[in-house]
Backbone bond lengths (Angstrom), bond angles and torsions (degrees), N, CA, C in turn:
res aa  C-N    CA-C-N  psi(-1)  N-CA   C-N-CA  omega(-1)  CA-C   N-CA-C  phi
1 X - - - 1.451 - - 1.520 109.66 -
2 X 1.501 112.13 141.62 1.813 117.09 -174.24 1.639 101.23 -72.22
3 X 1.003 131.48 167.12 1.034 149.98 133.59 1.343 138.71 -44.51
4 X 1.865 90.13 -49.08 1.789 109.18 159.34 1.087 117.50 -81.77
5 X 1.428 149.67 -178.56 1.411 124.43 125.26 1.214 110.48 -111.09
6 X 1.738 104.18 171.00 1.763 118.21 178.13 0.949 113.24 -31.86
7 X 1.340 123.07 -54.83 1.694 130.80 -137.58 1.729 94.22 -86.62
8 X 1.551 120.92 -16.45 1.137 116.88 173.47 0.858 124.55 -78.83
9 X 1.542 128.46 -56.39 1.231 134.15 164.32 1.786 128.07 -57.29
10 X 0.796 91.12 -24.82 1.837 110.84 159.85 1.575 113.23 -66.25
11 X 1.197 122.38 -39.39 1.600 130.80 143.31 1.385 114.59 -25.63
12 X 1.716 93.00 -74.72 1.526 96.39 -150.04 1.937 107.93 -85.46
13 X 1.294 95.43 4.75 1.777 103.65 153.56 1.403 112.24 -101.31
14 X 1.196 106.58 -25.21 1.780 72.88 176.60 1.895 103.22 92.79
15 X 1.548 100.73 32.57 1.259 92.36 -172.70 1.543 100.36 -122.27
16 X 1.054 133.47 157.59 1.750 129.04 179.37 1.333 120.92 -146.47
17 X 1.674 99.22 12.21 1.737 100.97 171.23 1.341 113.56 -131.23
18 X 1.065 117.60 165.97 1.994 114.32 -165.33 1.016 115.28 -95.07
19 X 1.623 129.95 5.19 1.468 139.88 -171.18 1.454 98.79 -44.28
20 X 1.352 123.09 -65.81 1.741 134.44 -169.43 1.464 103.30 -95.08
21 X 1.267 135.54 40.75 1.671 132.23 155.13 1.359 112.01 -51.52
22 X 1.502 125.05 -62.98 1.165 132.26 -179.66 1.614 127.30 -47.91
23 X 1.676 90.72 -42.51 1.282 88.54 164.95 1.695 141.52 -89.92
24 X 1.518 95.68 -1.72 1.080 116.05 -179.17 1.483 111.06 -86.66
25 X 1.476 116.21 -32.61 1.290 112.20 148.94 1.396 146.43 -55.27
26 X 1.322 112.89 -31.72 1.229 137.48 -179.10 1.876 90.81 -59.81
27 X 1.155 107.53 -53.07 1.620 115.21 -175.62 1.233 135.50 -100.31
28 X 1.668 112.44 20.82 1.178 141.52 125.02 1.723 127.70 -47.52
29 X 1.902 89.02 -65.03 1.643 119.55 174.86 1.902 91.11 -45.05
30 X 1.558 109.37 -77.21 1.425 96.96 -172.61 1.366 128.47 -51.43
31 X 1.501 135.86 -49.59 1.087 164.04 -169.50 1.674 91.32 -53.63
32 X 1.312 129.33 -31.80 1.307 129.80 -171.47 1.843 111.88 -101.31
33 X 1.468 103.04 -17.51 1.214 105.51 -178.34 1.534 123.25 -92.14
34 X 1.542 101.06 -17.80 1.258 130.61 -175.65 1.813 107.56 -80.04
35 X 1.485 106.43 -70.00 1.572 116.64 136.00 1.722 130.30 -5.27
36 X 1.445 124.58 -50.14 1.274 135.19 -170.52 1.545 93.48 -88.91
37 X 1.403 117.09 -72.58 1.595 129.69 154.88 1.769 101.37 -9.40
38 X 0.978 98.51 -79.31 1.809 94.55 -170.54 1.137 124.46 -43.12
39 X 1.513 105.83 -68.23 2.020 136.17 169.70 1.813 103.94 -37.27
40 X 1.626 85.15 -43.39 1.945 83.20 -174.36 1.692 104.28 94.17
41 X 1.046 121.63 10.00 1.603 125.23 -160.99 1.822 113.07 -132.48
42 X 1.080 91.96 151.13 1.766 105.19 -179.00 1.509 87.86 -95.67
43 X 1.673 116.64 108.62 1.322 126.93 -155.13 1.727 104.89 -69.15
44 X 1.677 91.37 -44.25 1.048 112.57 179.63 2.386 124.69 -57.23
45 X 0.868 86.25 -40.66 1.608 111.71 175.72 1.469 113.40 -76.75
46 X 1.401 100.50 -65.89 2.155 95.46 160.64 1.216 112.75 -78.93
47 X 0.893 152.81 5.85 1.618 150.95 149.08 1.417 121.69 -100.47
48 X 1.408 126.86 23.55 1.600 105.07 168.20 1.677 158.63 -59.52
49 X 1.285 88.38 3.00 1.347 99.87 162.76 1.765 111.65 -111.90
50 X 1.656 129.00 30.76 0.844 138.71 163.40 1.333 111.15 116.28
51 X 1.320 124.18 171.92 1.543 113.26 157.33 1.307 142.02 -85.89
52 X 1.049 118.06 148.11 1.908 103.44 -164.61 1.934 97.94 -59.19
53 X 0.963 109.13 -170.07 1.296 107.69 -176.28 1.329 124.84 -101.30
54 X 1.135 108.45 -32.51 2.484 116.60 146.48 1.674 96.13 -21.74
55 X 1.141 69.60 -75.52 1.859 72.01 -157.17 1.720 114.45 -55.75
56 X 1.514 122.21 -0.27 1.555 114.56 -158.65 1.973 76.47 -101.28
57 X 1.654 113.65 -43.29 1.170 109.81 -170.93 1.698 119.31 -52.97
58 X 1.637 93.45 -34.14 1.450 109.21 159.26 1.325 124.55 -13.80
59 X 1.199 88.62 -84.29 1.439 128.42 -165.38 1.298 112.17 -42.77
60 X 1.804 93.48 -56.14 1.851 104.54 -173.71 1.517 104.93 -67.62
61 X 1.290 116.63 -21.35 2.006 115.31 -168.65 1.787 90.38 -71.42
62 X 1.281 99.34 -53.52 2.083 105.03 -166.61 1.609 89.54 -57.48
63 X 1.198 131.35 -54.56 1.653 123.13 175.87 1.563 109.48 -49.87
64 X 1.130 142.18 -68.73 0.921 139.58 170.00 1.394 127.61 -40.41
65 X 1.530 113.80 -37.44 1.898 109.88 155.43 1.216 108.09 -62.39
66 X 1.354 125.81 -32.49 1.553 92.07 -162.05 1.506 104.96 -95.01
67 X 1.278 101.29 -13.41 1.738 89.62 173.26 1.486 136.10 -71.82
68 X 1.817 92.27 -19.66 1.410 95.91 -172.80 1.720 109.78 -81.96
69 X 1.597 110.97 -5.68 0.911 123.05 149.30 1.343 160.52 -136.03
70 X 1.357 66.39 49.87 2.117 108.81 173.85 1.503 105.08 45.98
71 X 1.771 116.78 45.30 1.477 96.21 -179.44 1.613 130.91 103.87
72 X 1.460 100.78 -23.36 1.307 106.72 179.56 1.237 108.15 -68.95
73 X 1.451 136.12 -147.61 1.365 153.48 131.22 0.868 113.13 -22.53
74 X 1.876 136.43 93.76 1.135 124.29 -171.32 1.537 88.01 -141.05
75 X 1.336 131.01 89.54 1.345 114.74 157.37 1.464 134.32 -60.71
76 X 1.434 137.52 175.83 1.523 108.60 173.25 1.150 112.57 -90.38
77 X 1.603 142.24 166.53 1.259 142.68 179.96 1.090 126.25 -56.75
78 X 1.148 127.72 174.63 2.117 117.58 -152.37 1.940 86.74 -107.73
79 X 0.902 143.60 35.58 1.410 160.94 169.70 1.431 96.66 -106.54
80 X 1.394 125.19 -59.31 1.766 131.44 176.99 1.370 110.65 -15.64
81 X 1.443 112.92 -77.55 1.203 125.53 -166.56 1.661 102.83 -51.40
82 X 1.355 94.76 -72.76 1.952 93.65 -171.50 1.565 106.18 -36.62
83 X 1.401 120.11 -62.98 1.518 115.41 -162.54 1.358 118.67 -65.38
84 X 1.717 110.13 -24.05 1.754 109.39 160.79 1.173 107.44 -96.22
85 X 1.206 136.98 52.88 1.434 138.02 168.30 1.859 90.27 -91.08
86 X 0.772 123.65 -77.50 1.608 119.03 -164.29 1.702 120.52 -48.52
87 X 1.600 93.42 -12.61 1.893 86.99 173.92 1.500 111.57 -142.77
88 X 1.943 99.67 58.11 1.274 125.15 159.60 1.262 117.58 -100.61
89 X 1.199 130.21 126.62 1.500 146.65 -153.07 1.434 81.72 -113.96
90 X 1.506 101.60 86.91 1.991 104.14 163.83 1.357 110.69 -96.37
91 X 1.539 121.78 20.55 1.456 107.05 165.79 1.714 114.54 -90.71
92 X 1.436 111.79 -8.39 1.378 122.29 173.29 1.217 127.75 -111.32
């Protein structure tokens, strides 16, 4: 199960039909793994009462790079860093 859901990130594109769900999941799945990778954190385990909302906006921008380019080379936007600066676990 995402962290985000569809219907959110489907928002914050601007999308309203289900043609690309699957794939939009797929880049959720990454967008969250990439995310944990960064933070240094089991998103899920230090966040159980959800994620603050930096990081959900996160999420949807890194979804949104990679969709707009279906996957290619999509780093996340140079906003990423600053707004997950406060829930990076630099002791690990």
């Amino acid at each position: 199960m995402s962290l985000i859901e569809l219907e959110e990130v489907k928002r914050h594109l601007a999308i309203s039909h289900g043609h690309d769900d699957d794939l939009l999941l797929t880049f959720i799945r990454t967008a969250e793994g990439f995310a944990a990778q960064y933070l240094r954190r089991d998103l899920k385990a230090d966040f159980p009462d959800g994620l603050p909302e930096p990081i959900k906006t996160c999420l949807s921008m890194h979804v949104f790079a990679l969709y707009t380019s279906r996957g290619g080379d999509a780093p996340p936007p140079p906003a990423y860093e600053v707004m997950m600066a406060p829930y990076r676990n630099l002791a690990g």
